[in-house]
C-alpha positions as CSV (number, residue, x, y, z in Angstrom):
1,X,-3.8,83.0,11.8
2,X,-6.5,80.5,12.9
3,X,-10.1,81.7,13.8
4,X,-10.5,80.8,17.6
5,X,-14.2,80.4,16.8
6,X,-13.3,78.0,14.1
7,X,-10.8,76.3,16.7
8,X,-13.7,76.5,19.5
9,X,-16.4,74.7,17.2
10,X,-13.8,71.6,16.9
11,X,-13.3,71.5,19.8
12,X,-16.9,71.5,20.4
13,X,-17.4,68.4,17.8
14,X,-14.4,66.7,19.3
15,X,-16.7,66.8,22.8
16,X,-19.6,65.6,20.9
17,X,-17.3,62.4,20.1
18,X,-17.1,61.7,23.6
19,X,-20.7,62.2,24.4
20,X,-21.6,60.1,21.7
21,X,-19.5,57.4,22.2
22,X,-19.9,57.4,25.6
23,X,-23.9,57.5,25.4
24,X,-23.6,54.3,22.9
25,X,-22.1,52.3,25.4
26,X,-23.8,53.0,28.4
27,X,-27.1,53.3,27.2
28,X,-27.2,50.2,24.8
29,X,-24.6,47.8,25.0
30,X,-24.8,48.2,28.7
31,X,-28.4,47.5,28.4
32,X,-27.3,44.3,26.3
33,X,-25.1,43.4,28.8
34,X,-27.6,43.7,31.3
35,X,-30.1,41.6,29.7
36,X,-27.5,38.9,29.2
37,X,-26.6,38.9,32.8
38,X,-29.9,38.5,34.0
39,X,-30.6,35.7,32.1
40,X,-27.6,33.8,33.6
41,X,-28.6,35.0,36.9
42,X,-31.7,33.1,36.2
43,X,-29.9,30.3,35.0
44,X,-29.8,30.7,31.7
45,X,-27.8,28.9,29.0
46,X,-26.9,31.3,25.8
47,X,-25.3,28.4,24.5
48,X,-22.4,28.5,22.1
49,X,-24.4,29.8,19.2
50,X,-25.9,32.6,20.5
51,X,-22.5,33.5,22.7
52,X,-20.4,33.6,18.8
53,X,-23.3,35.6,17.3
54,X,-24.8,38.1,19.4
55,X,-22.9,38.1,23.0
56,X,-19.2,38.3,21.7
57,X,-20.3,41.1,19.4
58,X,-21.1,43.1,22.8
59,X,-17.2,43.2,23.5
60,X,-16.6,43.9,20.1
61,X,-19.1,47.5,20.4
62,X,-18.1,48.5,24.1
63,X,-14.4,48.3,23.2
64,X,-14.9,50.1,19.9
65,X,-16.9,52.9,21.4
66,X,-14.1,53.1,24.9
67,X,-11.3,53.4,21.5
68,X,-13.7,56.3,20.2
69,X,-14.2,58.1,23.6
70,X,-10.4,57.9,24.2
71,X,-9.5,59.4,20.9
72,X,-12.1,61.8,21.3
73,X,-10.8,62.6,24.8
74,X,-7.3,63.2,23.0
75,X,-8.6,65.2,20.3
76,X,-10.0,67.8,23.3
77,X,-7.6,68.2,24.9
78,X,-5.0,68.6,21.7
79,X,-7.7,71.3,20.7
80,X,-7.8,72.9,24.5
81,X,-4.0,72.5,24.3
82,X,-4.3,74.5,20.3
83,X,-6.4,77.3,21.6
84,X,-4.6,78.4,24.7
85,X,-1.4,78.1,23.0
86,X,0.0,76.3,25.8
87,X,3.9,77.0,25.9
88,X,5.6,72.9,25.7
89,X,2.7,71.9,23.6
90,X,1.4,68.4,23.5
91,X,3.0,66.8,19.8
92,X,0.9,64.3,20.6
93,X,-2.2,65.3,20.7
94,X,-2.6,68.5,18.5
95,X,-2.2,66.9,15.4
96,X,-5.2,64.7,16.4
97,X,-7.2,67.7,16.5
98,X,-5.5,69.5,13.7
99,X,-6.3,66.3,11.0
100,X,-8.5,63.8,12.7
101,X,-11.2,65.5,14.8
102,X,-13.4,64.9,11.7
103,X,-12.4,61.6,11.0
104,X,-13.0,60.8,14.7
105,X,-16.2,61.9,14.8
106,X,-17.5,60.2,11.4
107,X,-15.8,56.8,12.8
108,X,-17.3,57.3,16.3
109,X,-20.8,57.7,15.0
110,X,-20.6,54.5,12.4
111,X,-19.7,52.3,15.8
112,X,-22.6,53.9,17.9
113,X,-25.3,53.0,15.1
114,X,-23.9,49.5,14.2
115,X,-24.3,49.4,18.0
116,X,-27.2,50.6,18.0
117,X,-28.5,48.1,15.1
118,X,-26.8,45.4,16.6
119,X,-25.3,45.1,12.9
120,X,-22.6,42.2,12.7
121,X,-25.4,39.6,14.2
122,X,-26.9,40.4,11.2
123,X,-24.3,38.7,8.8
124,X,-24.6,35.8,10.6
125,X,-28.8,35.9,9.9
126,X,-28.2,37.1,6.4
127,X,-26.1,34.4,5.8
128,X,-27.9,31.3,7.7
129,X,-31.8,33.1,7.1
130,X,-32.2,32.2,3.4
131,X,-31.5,28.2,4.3
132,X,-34.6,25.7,4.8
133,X,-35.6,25.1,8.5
134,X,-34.9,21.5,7.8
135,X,-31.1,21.5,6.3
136,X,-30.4,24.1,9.1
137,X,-31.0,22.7,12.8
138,X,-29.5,25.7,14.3
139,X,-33.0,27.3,12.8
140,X,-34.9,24.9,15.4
141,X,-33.0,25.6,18.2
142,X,-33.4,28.1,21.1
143,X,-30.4,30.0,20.2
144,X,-31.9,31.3,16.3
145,X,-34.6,32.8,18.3
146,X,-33.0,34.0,21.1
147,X,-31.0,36.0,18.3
148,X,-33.6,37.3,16.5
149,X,-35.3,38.3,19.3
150,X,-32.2,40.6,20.6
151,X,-31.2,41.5,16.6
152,X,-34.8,43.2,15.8
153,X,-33.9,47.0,16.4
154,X,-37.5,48.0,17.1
155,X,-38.9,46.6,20.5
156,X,-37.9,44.8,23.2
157,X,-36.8,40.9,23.5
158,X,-39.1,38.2,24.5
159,X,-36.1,35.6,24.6
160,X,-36.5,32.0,25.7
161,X,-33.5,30.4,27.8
162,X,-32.9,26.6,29.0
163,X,-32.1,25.9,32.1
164,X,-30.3,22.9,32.8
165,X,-31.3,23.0,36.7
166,X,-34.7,23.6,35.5
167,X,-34.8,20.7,33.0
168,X,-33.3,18.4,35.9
169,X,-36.0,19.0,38.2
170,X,-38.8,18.4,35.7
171,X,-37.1,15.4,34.6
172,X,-36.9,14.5,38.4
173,X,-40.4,14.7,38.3
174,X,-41.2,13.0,35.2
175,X,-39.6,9.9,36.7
176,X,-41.3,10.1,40.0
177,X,-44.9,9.5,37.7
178,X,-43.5,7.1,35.5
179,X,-42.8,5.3,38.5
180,X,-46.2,5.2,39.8
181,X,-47.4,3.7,37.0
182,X,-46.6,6.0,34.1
183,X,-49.7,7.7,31.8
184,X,-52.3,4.4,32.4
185,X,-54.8,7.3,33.3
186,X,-58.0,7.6,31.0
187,X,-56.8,10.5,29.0
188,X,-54.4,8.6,27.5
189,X,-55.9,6.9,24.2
190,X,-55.1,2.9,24.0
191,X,-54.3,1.3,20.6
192,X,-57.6,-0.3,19.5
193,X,-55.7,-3.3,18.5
194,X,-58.8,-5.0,16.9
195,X,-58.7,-2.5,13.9
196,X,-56.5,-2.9,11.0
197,X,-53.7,-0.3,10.4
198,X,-55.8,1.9,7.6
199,X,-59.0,1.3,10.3
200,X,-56.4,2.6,13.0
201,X,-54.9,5.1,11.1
202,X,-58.5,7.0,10.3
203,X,-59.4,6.7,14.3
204,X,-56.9,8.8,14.9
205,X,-57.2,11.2,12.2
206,X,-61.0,11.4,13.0
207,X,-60.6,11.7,16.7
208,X,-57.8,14.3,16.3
209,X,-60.2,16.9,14.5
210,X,-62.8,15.9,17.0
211,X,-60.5,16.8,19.9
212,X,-59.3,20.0,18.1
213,X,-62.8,21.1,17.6
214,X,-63.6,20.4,21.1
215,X,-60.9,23.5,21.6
216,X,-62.5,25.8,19.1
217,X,-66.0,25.3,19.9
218,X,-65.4,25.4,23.7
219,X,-67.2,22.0,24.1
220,X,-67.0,20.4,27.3
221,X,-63.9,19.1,28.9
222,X,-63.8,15.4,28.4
223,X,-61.5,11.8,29.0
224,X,-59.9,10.8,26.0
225,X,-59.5,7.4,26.5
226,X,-63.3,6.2,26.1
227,X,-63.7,8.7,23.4
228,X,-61.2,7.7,21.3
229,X,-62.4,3.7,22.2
230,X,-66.0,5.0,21.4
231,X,-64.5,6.5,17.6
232,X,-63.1,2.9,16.6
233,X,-65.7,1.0,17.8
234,X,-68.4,2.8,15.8
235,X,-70.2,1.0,13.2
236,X,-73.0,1.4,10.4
237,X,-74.3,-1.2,8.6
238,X,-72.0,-3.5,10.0
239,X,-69.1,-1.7,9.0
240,X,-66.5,0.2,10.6
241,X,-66.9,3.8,10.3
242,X,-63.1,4.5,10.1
243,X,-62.6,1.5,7.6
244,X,-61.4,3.0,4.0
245,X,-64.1,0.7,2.1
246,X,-66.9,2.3,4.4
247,X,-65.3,6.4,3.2
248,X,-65.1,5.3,0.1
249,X,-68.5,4.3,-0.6
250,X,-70.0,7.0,1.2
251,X,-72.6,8.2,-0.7
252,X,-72.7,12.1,-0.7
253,X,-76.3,12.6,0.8
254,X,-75.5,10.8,3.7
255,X,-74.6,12.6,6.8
256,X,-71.5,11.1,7.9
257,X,-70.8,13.2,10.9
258,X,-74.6,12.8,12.6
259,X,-74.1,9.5,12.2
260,X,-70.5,8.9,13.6
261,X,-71.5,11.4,16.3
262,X,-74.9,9.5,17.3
263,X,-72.6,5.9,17.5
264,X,-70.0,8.0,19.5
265,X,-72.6,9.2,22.1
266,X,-74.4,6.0,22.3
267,X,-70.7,4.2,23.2
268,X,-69.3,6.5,25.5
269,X,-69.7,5.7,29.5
270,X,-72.1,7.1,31.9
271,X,-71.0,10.9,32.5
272,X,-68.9,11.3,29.9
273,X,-70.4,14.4,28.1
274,X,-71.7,13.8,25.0
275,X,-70.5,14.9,21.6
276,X,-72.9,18.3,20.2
277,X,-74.2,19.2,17.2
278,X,-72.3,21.5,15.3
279,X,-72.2,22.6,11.2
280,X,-68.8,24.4,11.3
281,X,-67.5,20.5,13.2
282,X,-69.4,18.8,10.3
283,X,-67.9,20.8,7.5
284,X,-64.4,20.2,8.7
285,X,-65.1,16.9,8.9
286,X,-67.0,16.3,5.3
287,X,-64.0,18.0,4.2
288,X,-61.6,15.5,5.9
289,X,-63.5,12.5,4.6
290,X,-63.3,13.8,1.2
291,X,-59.7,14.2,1.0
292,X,-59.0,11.4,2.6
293,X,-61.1,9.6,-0.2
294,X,-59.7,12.1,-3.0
295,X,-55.9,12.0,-2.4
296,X,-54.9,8.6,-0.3
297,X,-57.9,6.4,-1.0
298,X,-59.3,6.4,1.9
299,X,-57.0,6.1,4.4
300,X,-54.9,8.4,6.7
301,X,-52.2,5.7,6.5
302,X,-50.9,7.0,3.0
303,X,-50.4,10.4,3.9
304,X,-47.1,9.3,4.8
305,X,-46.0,7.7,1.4
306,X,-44.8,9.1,-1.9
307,X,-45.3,7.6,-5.4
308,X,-41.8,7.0,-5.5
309,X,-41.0,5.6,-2.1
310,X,-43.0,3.1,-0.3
311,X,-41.3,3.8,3.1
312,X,-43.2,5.7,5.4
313,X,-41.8,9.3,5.8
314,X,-43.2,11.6,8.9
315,X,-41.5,14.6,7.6
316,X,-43.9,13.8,4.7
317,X,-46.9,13.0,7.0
318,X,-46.5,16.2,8.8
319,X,-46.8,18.8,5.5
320,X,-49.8,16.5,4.1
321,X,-51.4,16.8,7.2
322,X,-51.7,20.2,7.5
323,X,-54.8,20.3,4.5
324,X,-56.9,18.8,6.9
325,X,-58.3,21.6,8.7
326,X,-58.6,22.3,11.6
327,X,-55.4,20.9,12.3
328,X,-52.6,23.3,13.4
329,X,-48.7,22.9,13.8
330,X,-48.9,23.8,17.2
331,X,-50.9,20.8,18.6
332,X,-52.8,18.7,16.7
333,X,-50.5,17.9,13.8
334,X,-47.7,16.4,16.1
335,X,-50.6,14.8,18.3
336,X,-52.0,12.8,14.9
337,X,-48.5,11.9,14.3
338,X,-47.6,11.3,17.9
339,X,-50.8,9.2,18.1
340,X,-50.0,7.3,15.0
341,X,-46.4,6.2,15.9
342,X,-47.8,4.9,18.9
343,X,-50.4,2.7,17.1
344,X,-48.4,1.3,15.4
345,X,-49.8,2.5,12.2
346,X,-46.1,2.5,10.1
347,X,-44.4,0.0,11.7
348,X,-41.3,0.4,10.1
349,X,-41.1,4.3,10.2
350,X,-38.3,6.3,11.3
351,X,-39.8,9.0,14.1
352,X,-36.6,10.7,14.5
353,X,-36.7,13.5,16.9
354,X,-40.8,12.8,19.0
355,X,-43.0,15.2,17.7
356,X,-44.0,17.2,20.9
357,X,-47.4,18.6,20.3
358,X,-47.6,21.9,22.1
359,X,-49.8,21.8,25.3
360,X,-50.6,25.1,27.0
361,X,-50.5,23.6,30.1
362,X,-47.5,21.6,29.9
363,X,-46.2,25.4,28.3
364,X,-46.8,26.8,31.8
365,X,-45.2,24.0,34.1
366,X,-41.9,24.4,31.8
367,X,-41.9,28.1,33.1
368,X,-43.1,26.9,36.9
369,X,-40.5,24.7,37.1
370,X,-37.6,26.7,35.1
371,X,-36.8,24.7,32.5
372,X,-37.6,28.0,30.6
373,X,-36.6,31.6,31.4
374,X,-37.3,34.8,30.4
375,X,-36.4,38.5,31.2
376,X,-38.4,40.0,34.0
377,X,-39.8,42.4,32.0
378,X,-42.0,40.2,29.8
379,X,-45.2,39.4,30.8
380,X,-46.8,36.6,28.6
381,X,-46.1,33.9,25.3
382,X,-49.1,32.8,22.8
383,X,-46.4,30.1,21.6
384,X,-47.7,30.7,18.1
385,X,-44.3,31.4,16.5
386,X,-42.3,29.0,14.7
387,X,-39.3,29.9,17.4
388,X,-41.2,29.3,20.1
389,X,-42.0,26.3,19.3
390,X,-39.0,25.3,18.5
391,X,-37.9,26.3,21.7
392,X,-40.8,24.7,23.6
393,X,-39.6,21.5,21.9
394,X,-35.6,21.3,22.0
395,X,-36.9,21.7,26.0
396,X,-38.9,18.8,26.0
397,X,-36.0,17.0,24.1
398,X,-33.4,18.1,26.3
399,X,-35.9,16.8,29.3
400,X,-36.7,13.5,28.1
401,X,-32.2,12.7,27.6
402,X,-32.1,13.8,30.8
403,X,-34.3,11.2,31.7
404,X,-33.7,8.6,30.1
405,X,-29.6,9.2,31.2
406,X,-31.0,9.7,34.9
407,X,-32.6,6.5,34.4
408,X,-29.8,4.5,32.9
409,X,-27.3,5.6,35.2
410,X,-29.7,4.1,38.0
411,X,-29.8,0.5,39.4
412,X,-33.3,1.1,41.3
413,X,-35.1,-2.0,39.9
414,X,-38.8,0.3,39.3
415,X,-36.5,2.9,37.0
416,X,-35.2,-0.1,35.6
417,X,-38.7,-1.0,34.6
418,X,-39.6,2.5,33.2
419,X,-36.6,1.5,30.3
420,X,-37.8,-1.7,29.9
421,X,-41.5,-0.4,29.5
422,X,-40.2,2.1,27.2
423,X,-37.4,0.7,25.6
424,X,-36.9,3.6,22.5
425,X,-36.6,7.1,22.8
426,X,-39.5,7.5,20.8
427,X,-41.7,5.8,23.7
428,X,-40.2,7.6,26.4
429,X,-40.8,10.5,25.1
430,X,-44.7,10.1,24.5
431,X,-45.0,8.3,28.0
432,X,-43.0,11.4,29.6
433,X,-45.2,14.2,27.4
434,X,-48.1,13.0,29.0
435,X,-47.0,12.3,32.5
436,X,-45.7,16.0,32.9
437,X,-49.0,17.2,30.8
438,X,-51.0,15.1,33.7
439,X,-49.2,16.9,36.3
440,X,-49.5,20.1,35.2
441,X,-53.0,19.8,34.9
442,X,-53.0,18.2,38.5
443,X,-51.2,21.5,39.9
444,X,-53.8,23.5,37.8
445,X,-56.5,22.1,39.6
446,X,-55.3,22.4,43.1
447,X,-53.4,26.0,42.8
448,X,-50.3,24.6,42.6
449,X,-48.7,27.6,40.0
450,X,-47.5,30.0,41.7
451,X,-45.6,32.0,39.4
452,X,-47.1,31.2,35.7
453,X,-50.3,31.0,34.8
454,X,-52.8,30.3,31.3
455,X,-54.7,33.5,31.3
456,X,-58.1,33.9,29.6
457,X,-56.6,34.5,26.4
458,X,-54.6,31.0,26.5
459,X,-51.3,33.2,26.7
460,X,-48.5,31.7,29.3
461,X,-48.4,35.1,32.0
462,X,-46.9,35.8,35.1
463,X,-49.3,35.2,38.1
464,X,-50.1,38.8,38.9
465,X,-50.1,40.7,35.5
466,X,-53.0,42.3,34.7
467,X,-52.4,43.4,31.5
468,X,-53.8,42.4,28.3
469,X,-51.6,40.1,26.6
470,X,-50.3,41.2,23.3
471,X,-49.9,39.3,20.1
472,X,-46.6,38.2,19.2
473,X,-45.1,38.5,16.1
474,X,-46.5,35.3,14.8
475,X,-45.7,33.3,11.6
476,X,-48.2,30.4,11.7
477,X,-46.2,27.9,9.5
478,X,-43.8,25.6,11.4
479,X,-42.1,23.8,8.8
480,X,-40.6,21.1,10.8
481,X,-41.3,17.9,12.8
């Protein structure tokens, strides 16, 4: 004769199958779900990646765990039905608590942790996360992040939507600046077309690490334009500072930045701050000159050729250009590359996708304006990690084909212009980089954010938030261009 406390403890587990099922689905996939519908609510696109890998799978774990609670539910009330001997019976349901309570249960608590781990967007990482970044584009786009940031089971998500609204109105206003005139402005560095292409090529290398230590050392805000003029011009001994002959003769008393610095100062216009003193700035740059001499004999315009190819390769350029510190993939990498494309310096290079260099307050204006989304409940981006980045880029990218099909589709003779001014993607792109940057800067200045700011840490934050901005989970190594 069966034990009715042995009867009353399965019927016990049999309620615990419920409550366990039931608890998975309402307190994390419905979580999940709710994440995922405020993003669209904000006019986010998931994108069909990201939908096949991580929001499908949210079906896939609420049915599963409805499937558990009902068979739970049935293995109660066979068990209820067992106990109090009731006189029809239920066929049905008694043998589900006779042979499967157990069963049940063990199933029902396999589907609440894969839930719970978000398990099955794993196979799709595990399978995709050992390839390169550069034979895998889905690894530069928004949707690789956006699932690792909802696949990590400790912490909360700091994902990073497109919005195509967004990306329309910033495109709408890139067009409206091109129009006036485009970036003509004095931050924008004009190609010192009396130079020769290795002459050219070490301007911009040299006024790159200038303008990056400028960031570091907290030097005083400055226009580009003259500085960069002021860099090519400079001369000792009748000889071009930048020129490979002048590096490579360079005897290794001589104090290369003092004088470079002393020629820049003297060149620069009235007001323009002058360039200070600094050893950490003058190691960098000894170190910059002597690889630059060491490895590509004296000129930055090799870095972009192999012994056994001699055409130009950014992808190339980009890895060799991360030795000379302080360069960073963030900003000044791209900007050196960005800056050499548009001098000109390989003329018969391949750019491929433009090489956005990250700009903090361009960063913010992407948020201001949408292009970008986010939960509500995060509060700041550092813009350090390789995803973000890639994120920040694809919605430059996505920006400047909106553009440039806004434009097309137009018979307005001044956009008309804008193509014919910049007639390949590659100049667009530069030309629409800097007319956003420009007008961030301009709404900086007058108050203009209202719901992003750059707080005093250089994070991205929502206007308002107080809070210390915590690191990210960075990974300083973007291996792409």
């Amino acid at each position: 004769m069966p034990n009715p406390l042995e009867e009353l403890y399965k019927v016990c587990e049999s309620a615990g199958t419920m409550v366990t099922a039931g608890w998975g689905f309402i307190g994390k996939v419905q979580k999940r779900f709710s994440q995922i519908r405020e993003i669209r609510d904000r006019g986010g696109q998931q994108g069909t990646f990201f939908f096949l890998t991580y929001t499908s799978f949210l079906y896939v774990y609420g049915a599963a765990l409805v499937l558990c609670g009902l068979a739970g539910l049935g293995v109660l009330v066979g068990g209820i039905a067992e106990i109090v001997k009731a006189p029809e019976g239920l066929p049905f349901l008694t043998p589900l608590f006779d042979n499967y309570a157990f069963h049940i249960l063990a199933l029902a608590i396999l589907i609440f942790l894969i839930a719970v781990l978000n398990a099955l967007s794993w196979i799709p990482i595990l399978l995709l996360g050992w390839l390169p970044a550069k034979f895998l584009p889905l690894r530069q786009s928004a949707g690789w992040y956006n699932l690792w940031q909802f696949s990590v089971p400790l912490g909360e998500p700091k994902p990073l939507f497109n919005n195509r609204n967004g990306i329309s109105s910033l495109a709408d206003v890139a067009i409206l600046k091109l129009q006036d005139g485009g970036p003509s402005n004095e931050d924008f560095a004009a190609t010192p077309a009396d130079l020769s292409l290795d002459e050219r090529s070490n301007a911009a290398l040299i006024g790159c690490l200038l303008e990056k230590e400028h960031g570091i050392r907290g030097w005083q805000r400055r226009k580009w334009q003259p500085f960069y003029a002021a860099i090519a011009a400079a001369e000792a001994n009748e000889k071009k500072m930048v020129s490979p002959d002048f590096l490579i003769h360079l005897a290794g008393d001589v104090d290369f930045f003092g004088i470079l610095v002393g020629e820049v100062n003297r060149r620069l216009p009235e007001g323009e701050p002058k360039v200070p003193d600094s050893a950490e700035a003058r190691y960098d740059l000894s170190n910059a000159v002597r690889l630059l001499v060491k490895k590509y004999k004296g000129s930055a315009r090799n870095i972009a050729f192999t012994w056994w190819s001699h055409k130009p390769n950014l992808r190339v350029a980009f890895n060799r250009s991360l030795a000379f510190t302080p360069f960073d993939v963030r900003s000044m990498v791209p900007q050196f590359l960005k800056l050499s494309v548009r001098w000109g310096i390989w003329p018969d290079v391949e750019p491929g996708n433009f090489i956005y260099p990250y700009g903090r307050n361009l960063a913010v204006l992407l948020f201001e304006k949408h292009a970008i989304v986010t939960l509500s409940t995060v509060k700041s981006f550092a813009f350090q990690e390789a995803g973000q980045l890639a994120v920040y880029r694809e919605t430059m990218r996505r920006t400047v084909s909106r553009i440039r099909e806004l434009l097309s589709a137009s018979a307005k003779p001044q956009h008309r212009e804008i193509l014919a001014r910049y007639p390949t993607e590659w100049q667009l792109a530069a030309a629409a980089d800097f007319a956003l940057w420009s007008y961030s800067s301009e709404l900086k200045k007058t108050g203009g954010l209202k719901e992003w700011k750059l707080d005093d840490s250089g994070f991205v934050s929502r206007q308002g938030d107080t809070d210390n901005a915590k690191d990210d989970s960075e990974d300083s190594t973007l291996k792409e261009i």
